[in-house]
Every structure is written in structure tokens, then in C-alpha cells.
C-alpha positions in Angstrom: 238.7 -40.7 -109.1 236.9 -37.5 -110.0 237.5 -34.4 -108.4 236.0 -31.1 -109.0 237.0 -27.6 -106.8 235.1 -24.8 -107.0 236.8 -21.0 -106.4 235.5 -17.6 -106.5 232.5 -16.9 -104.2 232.8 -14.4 -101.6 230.1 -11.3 -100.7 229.4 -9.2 -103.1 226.6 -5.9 -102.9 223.5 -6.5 -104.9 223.6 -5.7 -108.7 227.9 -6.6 -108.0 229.0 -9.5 -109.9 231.2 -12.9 -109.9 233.1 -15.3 -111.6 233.2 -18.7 -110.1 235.5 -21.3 -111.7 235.8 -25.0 -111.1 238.7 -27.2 -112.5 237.7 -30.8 -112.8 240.0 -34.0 -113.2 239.5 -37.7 -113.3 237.5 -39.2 -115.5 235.1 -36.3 -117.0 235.5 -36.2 -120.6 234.5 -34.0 -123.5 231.1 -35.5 -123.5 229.9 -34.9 -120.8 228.1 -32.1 -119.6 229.4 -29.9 -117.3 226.5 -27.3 -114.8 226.6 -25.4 -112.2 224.0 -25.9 -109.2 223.4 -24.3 -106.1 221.9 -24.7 -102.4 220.2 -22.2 -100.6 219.4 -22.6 -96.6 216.6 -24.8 -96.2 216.2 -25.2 -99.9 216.7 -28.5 -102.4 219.7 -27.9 -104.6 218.8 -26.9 -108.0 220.5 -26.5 -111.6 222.1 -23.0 -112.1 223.5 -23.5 -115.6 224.5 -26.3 -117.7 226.1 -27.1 -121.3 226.6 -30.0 -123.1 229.0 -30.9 -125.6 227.5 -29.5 -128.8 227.6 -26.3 -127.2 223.7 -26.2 -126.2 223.2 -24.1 -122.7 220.4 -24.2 -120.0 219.7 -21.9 -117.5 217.8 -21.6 -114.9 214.9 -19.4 -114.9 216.0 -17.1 -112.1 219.4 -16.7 -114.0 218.6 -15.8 -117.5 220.1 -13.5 -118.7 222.3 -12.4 -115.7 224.6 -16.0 -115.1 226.7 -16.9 -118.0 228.4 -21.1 -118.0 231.2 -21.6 -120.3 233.8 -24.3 -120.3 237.6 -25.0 -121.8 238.0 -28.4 -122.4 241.8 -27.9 -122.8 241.9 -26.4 -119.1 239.4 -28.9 -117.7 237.4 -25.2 -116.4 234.1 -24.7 -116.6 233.5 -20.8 -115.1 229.7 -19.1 -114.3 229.8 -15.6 -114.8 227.4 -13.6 -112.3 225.9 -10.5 -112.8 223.4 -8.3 -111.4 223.7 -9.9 -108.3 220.3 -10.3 -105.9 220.2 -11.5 -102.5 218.1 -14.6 -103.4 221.3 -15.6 -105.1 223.0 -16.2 -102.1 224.2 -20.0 -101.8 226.9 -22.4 -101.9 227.5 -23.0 -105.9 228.8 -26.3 -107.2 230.4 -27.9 -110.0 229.3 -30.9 -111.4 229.0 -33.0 -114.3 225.1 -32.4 -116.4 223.2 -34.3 -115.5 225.1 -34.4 -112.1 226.6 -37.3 -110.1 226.1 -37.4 -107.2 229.2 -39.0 -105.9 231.0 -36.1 -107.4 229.8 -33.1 -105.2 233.1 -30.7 -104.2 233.0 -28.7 -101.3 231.2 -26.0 -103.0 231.8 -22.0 -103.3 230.0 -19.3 -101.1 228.2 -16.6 -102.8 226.6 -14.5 -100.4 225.1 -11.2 -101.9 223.9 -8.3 -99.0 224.4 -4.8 -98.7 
């Protein structure tokens, strides 16, 4: 059984920032990746952030630069820092191993960023 819960959306004012965390159990190990994706309204989920054991990040191009991923293996955490907020951010974020599977979707996190 594999379990992942995401934490730490909410609704933040554009330019604000974020930290979403997701703690993960079952059988994820230090190998695998870990990412962040997210789903907008009417939109095909897509890959936020993701990094793989050796350290190696990728981001997604509307992120760079703003969204940080970084993980502790000893905590089984893996936390996205969000910064500069814009209102094409807003979305439910999820967890997931990288590549995902997709059995493993949580219940995902709501960012929603509006003045």
C-alpha cells in the first residue's frame, strides 16, 4: 500500500507564496523519483517539479525559477516551495512518485491564488 497526503494549499494574493508538503509511505524507496503535478479546471494534469535520486531536478516551464521541489528521504517529505504566485497557478497540486503512478494519486492540495 502506498499512500501519499498532500498539505499546504490555501489562497494566497498574487506574487504571495507557499510551501506544500507531501509525506509518502508504503513502498516508495530512495530511487524513485518523487514530483509534484498539478490540475487546473478543464485542463490535463501536468508535471510541476520533479527529482530523481542523484539529485537532478525538472521543472516545468511555467515554474522556473519561482517553484522549488526538494525531498528528505529520512522524513519520507518531499515539499514544493511557491513563490511569486500568479493566478494561472491556481490548481489542486499532487504528490506523486516521477514518473508518476497512477494508482497512487492523494487527494491533492488547493492552491488558489486571487486578489
Amino acid at each position: 500500500q502506498v499512500q501519499l497526503v498532500e498539505s499546504g494549499g490555501g489562497l494566497v494574493q498574487p506574487g504571495g507564496s507557499l510551501r506544500l508538503s507531501c509525506v509518502y509511505s508504503g513502498r516508495i524507496f530512495v530511487h524513485n523519483g518523487m514530483g509534484w503535478f498539478r490540475q487546473a479546471p478543464g485542463k490535463e494534469r501536468e508535471l510541476v517539479a520533479g527529482t530523481i535520486s542523484t539529485g537532478i531536478t525538472k521543472y516545468g516551464d511555467a515554474v522556473k525559477g519561482r517553484f522549488t521541489i526538494s525531498r528528505d528521504n529520512a522524513k519520507n517529505t518531499v515539499t514544493l516551495q511557491l513563490n511569486s504566485l500568479k493566478p494561472e497557478d491556481t490548481a489542486i497540486y499532487y504528490c506523486n512518485t516521477y514518473p508518476a503512478i497512477n494508482g497512487y494519486w492523494g487527494q491533492g492540495t488547493q492552491v488558489t491564488v486571487s486578489s
